[in-house]
C-alpha positions as CSV (number, residue, x, y, z in Angstrom):
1,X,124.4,136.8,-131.4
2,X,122.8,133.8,-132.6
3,X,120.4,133.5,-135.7
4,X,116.8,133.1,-135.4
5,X,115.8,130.1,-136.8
6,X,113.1,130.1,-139.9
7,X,109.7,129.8,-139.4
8,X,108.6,126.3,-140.6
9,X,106.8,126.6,-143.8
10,X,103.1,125.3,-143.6
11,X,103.4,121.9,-145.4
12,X,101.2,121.5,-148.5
13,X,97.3,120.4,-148.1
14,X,97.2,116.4,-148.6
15,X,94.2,115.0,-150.1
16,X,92.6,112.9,-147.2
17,X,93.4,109.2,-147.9
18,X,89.8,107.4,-147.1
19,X,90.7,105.1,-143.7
20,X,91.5,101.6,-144.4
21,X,88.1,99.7,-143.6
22,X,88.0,97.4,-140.5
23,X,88.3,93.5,-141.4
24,X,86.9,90.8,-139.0
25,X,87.9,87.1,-140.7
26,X,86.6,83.6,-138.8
27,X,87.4,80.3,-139.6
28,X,85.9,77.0,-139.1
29,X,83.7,79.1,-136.0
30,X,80.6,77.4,-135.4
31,X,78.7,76.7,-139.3
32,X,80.8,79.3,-140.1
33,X,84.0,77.9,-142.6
34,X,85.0,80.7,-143.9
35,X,83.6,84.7,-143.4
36,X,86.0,87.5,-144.2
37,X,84.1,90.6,-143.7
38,X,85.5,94.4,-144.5
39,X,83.0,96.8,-143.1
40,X,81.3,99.9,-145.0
41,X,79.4,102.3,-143.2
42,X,77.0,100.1,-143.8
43,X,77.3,96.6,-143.9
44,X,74.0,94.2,-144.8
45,X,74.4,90.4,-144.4
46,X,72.0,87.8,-145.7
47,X,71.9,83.6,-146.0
48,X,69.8,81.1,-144.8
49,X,69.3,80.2,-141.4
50,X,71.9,78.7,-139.1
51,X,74.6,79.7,-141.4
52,X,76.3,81.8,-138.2
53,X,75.7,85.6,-138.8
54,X,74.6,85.6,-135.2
55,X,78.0,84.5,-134.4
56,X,79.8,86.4,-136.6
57,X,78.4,89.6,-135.0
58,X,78.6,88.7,-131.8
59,X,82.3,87.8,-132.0
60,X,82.2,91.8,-134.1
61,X,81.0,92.8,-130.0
62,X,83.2,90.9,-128.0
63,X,86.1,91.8,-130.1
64,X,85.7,95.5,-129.8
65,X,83.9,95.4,-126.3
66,X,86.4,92.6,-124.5
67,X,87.0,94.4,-121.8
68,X,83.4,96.1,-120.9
69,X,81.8,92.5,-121.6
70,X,83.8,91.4,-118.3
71,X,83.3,94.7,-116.3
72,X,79.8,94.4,-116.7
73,X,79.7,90.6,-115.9
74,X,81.7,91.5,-113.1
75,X,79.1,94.3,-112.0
76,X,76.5,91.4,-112.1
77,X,78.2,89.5,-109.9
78,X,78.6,86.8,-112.9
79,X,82.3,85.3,-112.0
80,X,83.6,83.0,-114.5
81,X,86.7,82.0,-112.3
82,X,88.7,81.7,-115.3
83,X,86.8,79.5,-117.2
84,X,86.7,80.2,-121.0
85,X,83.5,77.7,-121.8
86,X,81.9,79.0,-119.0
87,X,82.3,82.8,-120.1
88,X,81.5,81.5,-123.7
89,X,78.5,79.8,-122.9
90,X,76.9,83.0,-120.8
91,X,78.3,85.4,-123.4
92,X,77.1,83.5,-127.1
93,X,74.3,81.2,-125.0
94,X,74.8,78.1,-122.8
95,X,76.5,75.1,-125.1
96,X,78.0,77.9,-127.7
97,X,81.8,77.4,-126.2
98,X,82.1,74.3,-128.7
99,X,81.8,76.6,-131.2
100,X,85.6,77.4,-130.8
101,X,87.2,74.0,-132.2
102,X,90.8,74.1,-130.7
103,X,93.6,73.7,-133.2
104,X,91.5,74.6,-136.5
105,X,89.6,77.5,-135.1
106,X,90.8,80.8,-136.2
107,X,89.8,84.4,-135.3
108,X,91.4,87.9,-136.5
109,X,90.7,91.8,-136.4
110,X,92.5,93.9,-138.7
111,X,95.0,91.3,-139.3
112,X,96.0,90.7,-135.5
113,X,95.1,86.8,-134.6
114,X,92.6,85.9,-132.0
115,X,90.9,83.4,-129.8
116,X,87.8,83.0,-128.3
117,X,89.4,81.7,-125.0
118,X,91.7,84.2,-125.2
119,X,88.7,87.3,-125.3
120,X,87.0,84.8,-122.7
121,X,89.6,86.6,-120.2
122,X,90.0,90.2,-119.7
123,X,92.8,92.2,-120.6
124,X,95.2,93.7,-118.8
125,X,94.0,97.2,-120.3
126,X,92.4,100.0,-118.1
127,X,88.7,99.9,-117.9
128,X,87.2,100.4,-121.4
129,X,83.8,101.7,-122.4
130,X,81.7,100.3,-125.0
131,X,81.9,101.3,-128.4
132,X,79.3,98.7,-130.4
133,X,75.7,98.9,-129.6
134,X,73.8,95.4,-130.2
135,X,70.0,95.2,-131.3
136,X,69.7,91.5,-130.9
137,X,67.0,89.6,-132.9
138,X,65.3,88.4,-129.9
139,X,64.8,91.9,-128.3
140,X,61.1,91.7,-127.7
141,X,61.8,89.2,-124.9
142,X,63.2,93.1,-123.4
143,X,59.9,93.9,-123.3
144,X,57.9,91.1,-121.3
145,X,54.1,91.8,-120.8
146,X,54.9,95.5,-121.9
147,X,57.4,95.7,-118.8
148,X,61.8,96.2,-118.8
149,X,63.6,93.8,-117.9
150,X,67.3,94.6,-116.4
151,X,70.2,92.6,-116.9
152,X,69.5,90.6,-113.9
153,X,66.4,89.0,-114.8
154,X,67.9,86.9,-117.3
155,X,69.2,83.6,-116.8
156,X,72.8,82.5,-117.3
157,X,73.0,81.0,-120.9
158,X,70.7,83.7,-122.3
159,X,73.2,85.9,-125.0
160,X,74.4,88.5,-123.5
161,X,73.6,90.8,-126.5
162,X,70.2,90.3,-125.2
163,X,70.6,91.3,-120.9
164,X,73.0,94.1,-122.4
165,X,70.3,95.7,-124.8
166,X,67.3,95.1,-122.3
167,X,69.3,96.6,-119.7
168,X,69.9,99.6,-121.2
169,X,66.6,99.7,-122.2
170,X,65.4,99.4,-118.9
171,X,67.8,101.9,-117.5
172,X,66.2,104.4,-120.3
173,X,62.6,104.1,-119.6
174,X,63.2,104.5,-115.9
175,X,65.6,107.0,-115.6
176,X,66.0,109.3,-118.8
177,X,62.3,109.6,-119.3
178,X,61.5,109.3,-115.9
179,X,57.7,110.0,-115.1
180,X,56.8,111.0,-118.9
181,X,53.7,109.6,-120.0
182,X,54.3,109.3,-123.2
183,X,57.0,107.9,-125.5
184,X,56.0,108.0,-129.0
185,X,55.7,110.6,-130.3
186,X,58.5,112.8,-128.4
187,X,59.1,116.3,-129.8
188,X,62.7,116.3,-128.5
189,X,63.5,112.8,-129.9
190,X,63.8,112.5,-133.9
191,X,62.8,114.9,-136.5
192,X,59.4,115.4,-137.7
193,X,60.1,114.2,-140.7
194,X,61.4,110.9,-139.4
195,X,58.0,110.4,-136.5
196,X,55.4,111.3,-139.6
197,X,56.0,107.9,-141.6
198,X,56.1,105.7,-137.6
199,X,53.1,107.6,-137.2
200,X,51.6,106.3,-140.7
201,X,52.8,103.0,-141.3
202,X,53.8,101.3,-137.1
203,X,51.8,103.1,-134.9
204,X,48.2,103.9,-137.1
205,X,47.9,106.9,-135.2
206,X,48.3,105.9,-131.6
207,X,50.3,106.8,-129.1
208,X,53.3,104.4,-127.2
209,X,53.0,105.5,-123.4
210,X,53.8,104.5,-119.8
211,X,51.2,103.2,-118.0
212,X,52.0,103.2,-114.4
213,X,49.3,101.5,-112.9
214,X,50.0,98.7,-110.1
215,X,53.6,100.5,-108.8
216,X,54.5,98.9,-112.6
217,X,55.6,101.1,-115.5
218,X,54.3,99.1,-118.3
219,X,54.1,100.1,-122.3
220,X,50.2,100.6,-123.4
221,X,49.1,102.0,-126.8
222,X,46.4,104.6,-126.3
223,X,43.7,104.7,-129.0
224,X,42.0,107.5,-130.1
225,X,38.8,107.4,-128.5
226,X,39.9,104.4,-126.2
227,X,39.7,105.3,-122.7
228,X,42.0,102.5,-121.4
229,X,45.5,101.8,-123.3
230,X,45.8,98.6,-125.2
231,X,48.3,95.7,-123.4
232,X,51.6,94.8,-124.9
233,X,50.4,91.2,-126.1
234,X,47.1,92.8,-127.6
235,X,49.4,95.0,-129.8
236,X,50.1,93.4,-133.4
237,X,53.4,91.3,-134.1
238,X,55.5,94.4,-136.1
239,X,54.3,96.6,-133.4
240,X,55.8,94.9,-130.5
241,X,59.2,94.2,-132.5
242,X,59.3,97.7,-133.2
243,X,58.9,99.3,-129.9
244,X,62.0,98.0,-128.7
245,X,63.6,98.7,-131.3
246,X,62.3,102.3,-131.3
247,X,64.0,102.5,-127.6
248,X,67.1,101.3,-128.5
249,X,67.2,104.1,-131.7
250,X,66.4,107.2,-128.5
251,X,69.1,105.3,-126.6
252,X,71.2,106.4,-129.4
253,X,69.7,109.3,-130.4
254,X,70.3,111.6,-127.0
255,X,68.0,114.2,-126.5
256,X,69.7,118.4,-127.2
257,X,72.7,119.1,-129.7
258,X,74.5,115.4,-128.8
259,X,74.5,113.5,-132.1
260,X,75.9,110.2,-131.0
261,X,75.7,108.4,-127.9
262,X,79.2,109.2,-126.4
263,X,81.4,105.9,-127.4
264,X,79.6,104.7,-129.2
265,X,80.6,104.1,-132.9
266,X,79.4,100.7,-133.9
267,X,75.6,99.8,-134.3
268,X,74.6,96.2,-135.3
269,X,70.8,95.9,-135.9
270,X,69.3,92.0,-135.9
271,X,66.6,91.5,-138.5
272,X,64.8,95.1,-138.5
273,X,62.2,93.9,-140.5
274,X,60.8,91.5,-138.2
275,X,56.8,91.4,-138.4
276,X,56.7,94.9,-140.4
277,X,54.7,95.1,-143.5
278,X,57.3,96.6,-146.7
279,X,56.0,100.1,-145.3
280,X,57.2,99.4,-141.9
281,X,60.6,98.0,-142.8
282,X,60.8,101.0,-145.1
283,X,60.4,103.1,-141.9
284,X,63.0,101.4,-140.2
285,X,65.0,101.9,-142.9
286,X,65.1,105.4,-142.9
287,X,65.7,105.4,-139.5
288,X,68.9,103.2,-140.3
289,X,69.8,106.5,-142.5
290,X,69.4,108.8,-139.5
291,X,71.8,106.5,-137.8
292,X,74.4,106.7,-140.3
293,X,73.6,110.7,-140.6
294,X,74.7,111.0,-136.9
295,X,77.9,109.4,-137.6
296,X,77.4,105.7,-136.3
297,X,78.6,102.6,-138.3
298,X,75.7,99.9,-139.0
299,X,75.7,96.7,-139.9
300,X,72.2,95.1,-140.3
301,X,71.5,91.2,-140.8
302,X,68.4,90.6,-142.9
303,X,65.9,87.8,-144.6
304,X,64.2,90.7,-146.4
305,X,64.7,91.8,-149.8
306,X,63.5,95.2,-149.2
307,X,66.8,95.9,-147.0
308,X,68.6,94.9,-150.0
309,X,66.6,97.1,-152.7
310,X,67.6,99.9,-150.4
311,X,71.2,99.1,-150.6
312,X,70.8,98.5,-154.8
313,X,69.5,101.9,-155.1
314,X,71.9,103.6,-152.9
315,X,74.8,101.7,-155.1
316,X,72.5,103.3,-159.0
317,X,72.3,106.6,-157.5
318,X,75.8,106.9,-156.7
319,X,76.7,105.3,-160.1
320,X,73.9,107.3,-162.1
321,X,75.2,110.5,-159.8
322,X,71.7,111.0,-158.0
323,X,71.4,113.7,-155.5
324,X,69.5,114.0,-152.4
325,X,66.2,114.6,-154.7
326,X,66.2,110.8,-154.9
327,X,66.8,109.2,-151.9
328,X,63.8,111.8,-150.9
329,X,61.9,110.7,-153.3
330,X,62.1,107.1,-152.4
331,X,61.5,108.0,-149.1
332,X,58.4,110.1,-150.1
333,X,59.9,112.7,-148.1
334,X,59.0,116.6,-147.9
335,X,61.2,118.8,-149.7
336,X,62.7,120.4,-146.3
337,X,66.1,121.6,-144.9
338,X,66.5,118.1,-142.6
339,X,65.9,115.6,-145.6
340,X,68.0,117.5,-147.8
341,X,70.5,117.0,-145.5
342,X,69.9,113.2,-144.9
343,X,69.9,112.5,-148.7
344,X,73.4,114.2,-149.2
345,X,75.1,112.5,-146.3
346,X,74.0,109.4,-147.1
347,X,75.0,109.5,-150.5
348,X,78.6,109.8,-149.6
349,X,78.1,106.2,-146.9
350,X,79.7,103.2,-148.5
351,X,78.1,99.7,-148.4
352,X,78.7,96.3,-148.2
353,X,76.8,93.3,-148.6
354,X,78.0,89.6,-147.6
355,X,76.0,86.2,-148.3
356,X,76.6,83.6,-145.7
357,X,75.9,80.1,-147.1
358,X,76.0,76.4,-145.5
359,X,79.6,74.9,-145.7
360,X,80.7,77.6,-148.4
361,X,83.0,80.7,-148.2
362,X,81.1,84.1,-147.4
363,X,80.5,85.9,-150.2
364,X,80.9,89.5,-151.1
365,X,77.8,90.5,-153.5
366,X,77.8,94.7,-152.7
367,X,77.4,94.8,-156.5
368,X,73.6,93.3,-156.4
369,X,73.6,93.0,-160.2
370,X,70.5,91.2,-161.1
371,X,72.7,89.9,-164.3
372,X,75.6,88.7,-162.6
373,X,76.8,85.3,-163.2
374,X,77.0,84.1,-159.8
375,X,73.5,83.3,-158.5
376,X,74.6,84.2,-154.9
377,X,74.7,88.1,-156.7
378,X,72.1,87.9,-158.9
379,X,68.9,86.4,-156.7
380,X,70.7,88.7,-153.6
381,X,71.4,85.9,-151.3
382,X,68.8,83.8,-152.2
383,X,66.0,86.5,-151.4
384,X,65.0,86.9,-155.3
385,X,65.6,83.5,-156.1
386,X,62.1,82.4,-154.7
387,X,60.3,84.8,-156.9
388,X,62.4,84.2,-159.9
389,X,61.4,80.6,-160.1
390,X,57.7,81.9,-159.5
391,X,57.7,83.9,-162.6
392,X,59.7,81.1,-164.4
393,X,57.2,78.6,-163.1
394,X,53.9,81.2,-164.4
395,X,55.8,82.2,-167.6
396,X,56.1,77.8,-168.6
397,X,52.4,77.4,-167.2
398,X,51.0,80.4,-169.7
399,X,53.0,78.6,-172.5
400,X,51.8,75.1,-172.1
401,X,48.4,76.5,-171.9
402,X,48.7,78.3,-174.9
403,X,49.4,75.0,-177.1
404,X,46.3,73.3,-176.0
405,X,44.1,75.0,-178.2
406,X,46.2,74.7,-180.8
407,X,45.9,71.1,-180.4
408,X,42.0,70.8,-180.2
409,X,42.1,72.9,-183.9
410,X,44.0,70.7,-185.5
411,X,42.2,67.3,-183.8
412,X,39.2,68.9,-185.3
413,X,40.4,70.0,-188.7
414,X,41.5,66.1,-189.1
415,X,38.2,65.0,-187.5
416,X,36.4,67.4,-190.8
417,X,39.0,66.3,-193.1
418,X,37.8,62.3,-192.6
419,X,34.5,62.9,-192.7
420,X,34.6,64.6,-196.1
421,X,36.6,61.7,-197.4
């Protein structure tokens, strides 16, 4: 008779080792010389204009969505026959392929090199879905006149980030609401506690709906005590930035006990504060919290310092070990069950923040310290420094001004002095 062989003994619990973080690096792509990037869960980049954070996340896309960038081409009918500038122009925008300088160009994920012709063909790899969802900073072109527009009515050279994103806008409003009149608020889409500050500080109380006048359905606000819904271009500037934007957060935030989109991992937001006043972005901010609540990983590019004094608070109340109490409280939130919940997942999200500068390495200032020796740190990317120098500039003024009198009392003392004489 043979023995039984032991039981295997249950192997001692492991503390879990946090994942490595993903790293994209570019070089000498586009304005871009060098941009080395490791990604939190979220990830804010600033810099000037033209310094190529709009490359730097589309490349993010193509390199995780290679092979469902082609499939949907192909589903387009858009053939590239092969040719990489081609591709390149109709994925980045017509004249972008140049971008890609042969021979100095270079291009890794995670340490495995890259090339931009080389994700300008598909792989060899079963069909992929997409995993990185792209608000682009052009997406109120989605929205022409208050009417979708599918990936079809684009042109060839328009970023694809852009057909993608209206498309799946499009395909939203037509098929997932359907015949629904109304779009904002939605009692099965976002918490209560998240629609109460749109309400208050995007919408002023009205209400986003579908008119469907003229065999069109076409985005109207409807007024309180307005008997005909106000057009898309009559709406303010934040307003119509923000409604697509609002569509692409229920594209990502299904309807029912879903929590993510299925995929979908990545989200990359362009600019969210475009045209919203501080309590706007502030709004959209939050929302950027409910998005890393659900799971998703976000990386937002910005021009506005009040992404950034999110970020610098989130950093002091992990440092000063805050608790949910606090990120309610700079949220003017109610004291319920849901932002309880938001305030301690978010407190356990890391962040990242990366200045992109003209001709200069890309910069990692995630500390935000105001004192810090390096000015790319200290004025934030450059989105302090403009105030700094206005205080500076006030503060000498108020001096000088202060010795004038001075000046006249002692003129006149002399003045009294020689006439006594």
């Amino acid at each position: 008779m043979t023995d039984t062989p032991p039981l295997p003994t249950a192997p001692k619990a492991r503390q879990k080792r946090k994942p490595r973080p993903d790293v994209l690096r570019l070089e000498h792509v586009g304005p871009i010389q060098s941009a080395e990037l490791r990604f939190g869960d979220l990830t804010v980049i600033v810099g000037p204009q033209a310094t190529g954070k709009s490359i730097f996340l589309q490349t993010l896309k193509l390199v995780l969505d290679r092979d469902s960038i082609h499939d949907t081409f192909k589903h387009h009918s858009v053939a590239f026959n092969g040719d990489s500038d081609a591709f390149l122009g109709g994925y980045y925008g017509k004249g972008m392929a140049a971008a890609w300088k042969e021979g100095r160009s270079k291009l890794s994920w995670n340490a495995k090199a890259l090339t931009l012709p080389q994700l300008a063909k598909r792989s060899k790899a079963k069909q992929q879905d997409e995993s990185l969802f792209f608000v682009p900073a052009q997406r109120v072109m989605s929205l022409r006149d208050g009417v979708t527009q599918n990936f079809g009515q684009f042109n060839y050279g328009d970023p694809y980030t852009l057909r993608y994103f209206s498309d799946a806008v499009h395909d939203l409003l037509q098929n997932e609401f359907g015949a629904k009149g109304n779009l904002f608020p939605q009692l099965n889409r976002l918490n209560d506690t998240l629609r109460k500050p749109i309400t208050d500080h995007v919408f002023g109380g009205s209400t986003l709906a579908v008119d469907a006048n003229d065999f069109t359905k076409r985005l109207v606000l409807q007024i309180p005590g307005h008997k005909e819904g106000l057009p898309f271009l009559a709406w303010s500037a934040g307003q119509r930035e923000f409604t697509p934007l609002l569509l692409g957060l229920y594209w990502l935030c299904p309807a029912g006990k879903m929590s993510k989109r299925a995929g979908i991992d990545w989200v990359v937001i362009e600019e969210p504060e475009m045209g919203l006043h501080p309590q706007g972005i502030a709004t959209v901010l939050l929302l950027v919290l409910e998005l890393l609540r659900r799971g998703y990983k976000v990386v937002l590019s910005t021009h506005s310092p009040v992404v950034l004094d999110l970020v610098w608070a989130l950093q002091e109340f992990k440092q000063l070990c805050g608790t949910e109490a606090d990120i309610r409280a700079l949220f003017e939130l109610p004291n319920n069950d849901y932002a309880k919940g938001l305030g301690k997942v978010v407190l356990k999200k890391d962040c990242r923040v990366y200045f992109f500068d003209r001709d200069q390495t890309v910069r990692d200032i995630s500390g935000l310290d105001p004192g810090a020796e390096n000015a790319a740190e200290s004025e934030w990317g450059g989105l302090t420094g403009f105030a700094s120098r206005t205080g500076e500039t006030i503060a000498d003024l108020v001096d000088r001004q202060a010795l004038k009198p001075r000046k006249k009392r002692k003129h006149a003392a002399s003045a009294t002095e020689v006439i006594s004489a």
